[in-house]
TINUNU-763942 format. One record per residue: residue in three letters; x, y, z of N, C-alpha, C in turn. Coordinates in steps of 0.05 Angstrom, whole numbers, plus 5000, padded with zeros to 4 digits. Example, Ala and Ser with C-alpha at 12.3 -4.5 7.8 and 13.67 -1.06 7.14 Angstrom:
// TINUNU-763942
- ALA|5264|4886|5156|5246|4910|5156|5264|4934|5156
- SER|5257|4955|5142|5273|4979|5143|5258|5001|5157
//
This chain:
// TINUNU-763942
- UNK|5016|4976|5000|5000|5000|5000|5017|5025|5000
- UNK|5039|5025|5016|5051|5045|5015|5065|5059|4978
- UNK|5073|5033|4971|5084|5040|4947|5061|5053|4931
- UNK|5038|5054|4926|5023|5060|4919|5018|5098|4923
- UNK|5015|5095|4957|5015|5117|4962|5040|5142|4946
- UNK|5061|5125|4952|5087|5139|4936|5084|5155|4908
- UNK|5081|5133|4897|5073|5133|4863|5047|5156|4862
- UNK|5026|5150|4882|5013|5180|4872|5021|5197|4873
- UNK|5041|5196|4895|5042|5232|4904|5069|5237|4887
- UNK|5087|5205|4873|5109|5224|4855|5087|5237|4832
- UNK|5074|5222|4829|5061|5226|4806|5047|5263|4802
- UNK|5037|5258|4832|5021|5284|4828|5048|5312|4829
- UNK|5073|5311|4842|5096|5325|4837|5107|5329|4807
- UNK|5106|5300|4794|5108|5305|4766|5088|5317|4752
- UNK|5065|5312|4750|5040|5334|4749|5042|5364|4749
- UNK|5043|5371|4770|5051|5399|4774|5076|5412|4755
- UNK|5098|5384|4759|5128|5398|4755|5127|5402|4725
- UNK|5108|5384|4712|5099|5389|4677|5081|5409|4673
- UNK|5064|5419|4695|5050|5441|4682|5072|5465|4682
- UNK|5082|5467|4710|5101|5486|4708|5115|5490|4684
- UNK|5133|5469|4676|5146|5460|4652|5131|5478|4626
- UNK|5098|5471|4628|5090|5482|4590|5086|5505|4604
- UNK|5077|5518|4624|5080|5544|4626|5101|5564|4619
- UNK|5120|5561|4629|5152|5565|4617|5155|5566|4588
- UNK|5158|5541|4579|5146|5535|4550|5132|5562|4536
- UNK|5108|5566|4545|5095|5582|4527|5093|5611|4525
- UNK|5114|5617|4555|5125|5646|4564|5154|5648|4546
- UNK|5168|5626|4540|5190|5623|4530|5187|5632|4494
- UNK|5161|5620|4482|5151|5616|4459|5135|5643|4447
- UNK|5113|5660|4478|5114|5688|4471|5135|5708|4469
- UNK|5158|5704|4482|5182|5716|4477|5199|5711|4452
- UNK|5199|5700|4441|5212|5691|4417|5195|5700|4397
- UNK|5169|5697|4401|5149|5711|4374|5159|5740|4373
- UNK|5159|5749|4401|5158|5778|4406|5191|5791|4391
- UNK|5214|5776|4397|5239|5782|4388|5234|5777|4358
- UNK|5223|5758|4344|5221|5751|4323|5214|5776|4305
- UNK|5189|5789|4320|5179|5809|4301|5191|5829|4312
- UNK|5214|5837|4329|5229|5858|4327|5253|5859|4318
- UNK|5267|5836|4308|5280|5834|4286|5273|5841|4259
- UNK|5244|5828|4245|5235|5848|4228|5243|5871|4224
- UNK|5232|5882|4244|5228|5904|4251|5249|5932|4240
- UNK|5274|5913|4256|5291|5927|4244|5309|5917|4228
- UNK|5305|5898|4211|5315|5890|4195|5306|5904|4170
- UNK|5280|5911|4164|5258|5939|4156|5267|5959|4149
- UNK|5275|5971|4175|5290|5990|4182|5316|5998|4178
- UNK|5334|5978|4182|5364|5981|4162|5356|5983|4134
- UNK|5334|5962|4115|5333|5964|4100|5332|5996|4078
- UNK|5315|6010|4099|5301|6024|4087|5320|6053|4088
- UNK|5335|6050|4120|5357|6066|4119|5378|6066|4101
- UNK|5389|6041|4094|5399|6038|4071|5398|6052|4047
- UNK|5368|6044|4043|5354|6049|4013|5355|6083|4009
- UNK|5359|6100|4039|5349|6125|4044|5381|6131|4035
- UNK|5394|6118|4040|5424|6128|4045|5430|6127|4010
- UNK|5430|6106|4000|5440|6107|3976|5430|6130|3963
- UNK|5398|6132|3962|5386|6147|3943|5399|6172|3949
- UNK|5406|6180|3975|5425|6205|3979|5453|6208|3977
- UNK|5462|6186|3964|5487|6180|3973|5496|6200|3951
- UNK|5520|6230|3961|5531|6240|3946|5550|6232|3932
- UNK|5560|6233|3908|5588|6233|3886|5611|6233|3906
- UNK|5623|6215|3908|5647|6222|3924|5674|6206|3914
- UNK|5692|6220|3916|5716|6205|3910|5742|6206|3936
- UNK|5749|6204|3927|5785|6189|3958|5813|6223|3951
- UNK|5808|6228|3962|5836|6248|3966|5854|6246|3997
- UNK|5879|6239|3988|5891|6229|4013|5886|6218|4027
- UNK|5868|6194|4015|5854|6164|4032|5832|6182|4042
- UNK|5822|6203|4046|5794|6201|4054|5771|6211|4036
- UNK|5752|6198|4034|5722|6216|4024|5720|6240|4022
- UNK|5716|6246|4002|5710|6278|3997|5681|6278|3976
- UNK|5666|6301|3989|5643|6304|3970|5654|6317|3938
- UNK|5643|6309|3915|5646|6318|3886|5627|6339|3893
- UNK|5629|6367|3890|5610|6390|3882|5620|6391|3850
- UNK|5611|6383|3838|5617|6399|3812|5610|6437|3798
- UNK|5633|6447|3779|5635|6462|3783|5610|6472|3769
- UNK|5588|6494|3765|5564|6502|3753|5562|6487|3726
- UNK|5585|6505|3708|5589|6496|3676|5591|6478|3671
- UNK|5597|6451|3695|5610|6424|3680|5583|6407|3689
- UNK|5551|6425|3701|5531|6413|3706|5502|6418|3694
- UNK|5481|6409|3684|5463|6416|3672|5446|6427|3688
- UNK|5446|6415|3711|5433|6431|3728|5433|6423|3758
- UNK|5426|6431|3779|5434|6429|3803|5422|6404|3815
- UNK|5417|6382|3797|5408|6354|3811|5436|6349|3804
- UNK|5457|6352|3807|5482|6347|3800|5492|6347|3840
- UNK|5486|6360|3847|5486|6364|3874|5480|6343|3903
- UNK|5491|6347|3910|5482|6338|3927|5458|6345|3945
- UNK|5442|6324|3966|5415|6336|3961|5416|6360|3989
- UNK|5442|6365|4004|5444|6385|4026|5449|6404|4005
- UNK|5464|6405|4000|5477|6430|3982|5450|6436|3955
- UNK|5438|6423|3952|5412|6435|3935|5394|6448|3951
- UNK|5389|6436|3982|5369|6453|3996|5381|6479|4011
- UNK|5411|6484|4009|5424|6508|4012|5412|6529|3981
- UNK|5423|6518|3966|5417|6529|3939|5386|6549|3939
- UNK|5366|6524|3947|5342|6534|3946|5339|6561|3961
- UNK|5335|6555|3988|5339|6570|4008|5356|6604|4005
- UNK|5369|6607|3985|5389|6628|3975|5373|6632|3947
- UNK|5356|6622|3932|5338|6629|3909|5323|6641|3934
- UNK|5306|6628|3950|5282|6632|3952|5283|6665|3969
- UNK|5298|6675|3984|5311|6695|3988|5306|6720|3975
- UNK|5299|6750|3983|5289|6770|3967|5317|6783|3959
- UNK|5338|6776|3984|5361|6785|3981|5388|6772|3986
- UNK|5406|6787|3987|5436|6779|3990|5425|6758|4031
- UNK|5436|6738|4032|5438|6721|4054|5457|6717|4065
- UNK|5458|6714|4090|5474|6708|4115|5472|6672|4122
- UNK|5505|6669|4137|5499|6646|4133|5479|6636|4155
- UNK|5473|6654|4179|5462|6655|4196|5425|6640|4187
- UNK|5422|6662|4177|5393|6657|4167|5396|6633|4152
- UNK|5397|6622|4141|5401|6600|4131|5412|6579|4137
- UNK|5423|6586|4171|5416|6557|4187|5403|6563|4200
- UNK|5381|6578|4208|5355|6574|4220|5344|6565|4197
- UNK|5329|6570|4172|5318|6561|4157|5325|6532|4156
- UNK|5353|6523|4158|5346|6484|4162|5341|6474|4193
- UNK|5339|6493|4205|5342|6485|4236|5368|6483|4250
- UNK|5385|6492|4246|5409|6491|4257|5406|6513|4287
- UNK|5419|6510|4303|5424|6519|4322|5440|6555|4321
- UNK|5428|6564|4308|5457|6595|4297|5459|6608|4325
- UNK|5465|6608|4343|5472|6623|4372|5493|6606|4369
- UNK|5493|6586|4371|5524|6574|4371|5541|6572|4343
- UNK|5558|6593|4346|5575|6595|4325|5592|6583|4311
- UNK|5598|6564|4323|5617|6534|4315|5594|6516|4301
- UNK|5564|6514|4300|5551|6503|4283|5541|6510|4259
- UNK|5543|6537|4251|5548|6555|4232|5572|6548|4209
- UNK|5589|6537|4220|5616|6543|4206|5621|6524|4187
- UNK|5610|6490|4193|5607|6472|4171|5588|6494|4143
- UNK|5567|6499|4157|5544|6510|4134|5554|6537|4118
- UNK|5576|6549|4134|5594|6565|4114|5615|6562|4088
- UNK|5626|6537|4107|5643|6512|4087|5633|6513|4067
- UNK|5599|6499|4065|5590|6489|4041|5575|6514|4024
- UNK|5575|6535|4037|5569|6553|4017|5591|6565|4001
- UNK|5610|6573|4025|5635|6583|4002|5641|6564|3986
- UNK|5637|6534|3986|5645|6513|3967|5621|6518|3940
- UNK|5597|6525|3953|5586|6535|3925|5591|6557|3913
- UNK|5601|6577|3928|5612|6604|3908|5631|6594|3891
- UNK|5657|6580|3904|5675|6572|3891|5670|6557|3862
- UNK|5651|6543|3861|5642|6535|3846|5623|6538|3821
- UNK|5613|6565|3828|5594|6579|3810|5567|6582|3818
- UNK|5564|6563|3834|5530|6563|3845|5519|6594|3864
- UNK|5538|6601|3882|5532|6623|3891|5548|6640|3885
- UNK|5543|6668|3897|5569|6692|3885|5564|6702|3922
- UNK|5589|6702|3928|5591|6711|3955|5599|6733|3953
- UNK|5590|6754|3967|5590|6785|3964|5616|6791|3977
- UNK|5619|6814|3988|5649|6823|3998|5632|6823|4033
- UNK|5613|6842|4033|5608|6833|4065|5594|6803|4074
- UNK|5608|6783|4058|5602|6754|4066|5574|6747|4066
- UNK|5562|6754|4059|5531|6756|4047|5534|6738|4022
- UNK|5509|6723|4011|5506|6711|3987|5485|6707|3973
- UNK|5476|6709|3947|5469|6702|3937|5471|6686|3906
- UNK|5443|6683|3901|5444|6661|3875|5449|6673|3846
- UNK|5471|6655|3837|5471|6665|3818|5455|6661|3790
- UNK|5435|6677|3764|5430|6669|3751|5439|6645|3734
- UNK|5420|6629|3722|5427|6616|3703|5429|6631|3678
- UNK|5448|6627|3661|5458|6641|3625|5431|6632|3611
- UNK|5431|6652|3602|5417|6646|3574|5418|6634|3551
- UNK|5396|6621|3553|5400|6597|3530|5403|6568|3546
- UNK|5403|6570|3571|5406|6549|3580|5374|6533|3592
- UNK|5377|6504|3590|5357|6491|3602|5343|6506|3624
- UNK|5348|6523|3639|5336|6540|3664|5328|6562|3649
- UNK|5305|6575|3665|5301|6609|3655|5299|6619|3680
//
């Protein structure tokens, strides 16, 4: 009789110790669905960053082993999709303008921070890189604007 007794009560321990068991199991099994679809997720997500990156990805070539953006110079471009797409929304921003521009104003217009003057100074870079180039005409009191397109050309 006793053995009997035994055997139930391993039994009813193993009982329990298996429900415990699929419990686990199926906390283990919602967790893995859950990681599953946040790998998606961002797997999605690189994708698409990717996809965002190329489509932006500027012309660039290697000078002294590092990356350098290609601005091309006005004449050697048909038109300013030649650009890169920062340096086109500088562009704009200096059309859209009634007058000669600061580089100031035109990092508020992308949101830049202009009280701090060291964030300013990349966005100066790339404008004098467009004067240099033909796209803007930088005045003598560091002011800029756009320069026409010639006549006769694809632009009016």
């Amino acid at each position: 009789m006793q053995e009997r007794q035994w055997i139930t009560a391993r039994r009813s321990e193993l009982d329990a110790l298996a429900e415990e068991l699929t419990k686990q199991v199926q906390e283990v099994q919602v967790e893995r669905d859950e990681l599953a679809i946040a790998e998606r997720v961002l797997n999605r997500l690189a994708e698409q960053a990717q996809a965002d990156a190329e489509a932006a990805a500027p012309v660039s070539a290697k000078v002294a082993g590092r990356a350098v953006l290609l601005i091309p110079h006005r004449r050697d471009a048909a038109d300013e999709s030649a650009l890169p797409c920062d340096y086109r929304r500088i562009l704009a921003i200096v059309r859209e303008a009634d007058g000669p521009v600061q580089v100031r104003a035109v990092g508020e217009r992308l949101g830049l921070d202009a009280s701090v003057r060291g964030k300013l100074e990349p966005l100066r870079a790339k404008m004098t890189k467009l004067a240099d180039r033909g796209w803007l005409h930088k005045r003598g009191d560091g002011r800029f604007t756009a320069r026409p397109w010639p006549r006769g050309s694809l632009r009016n």
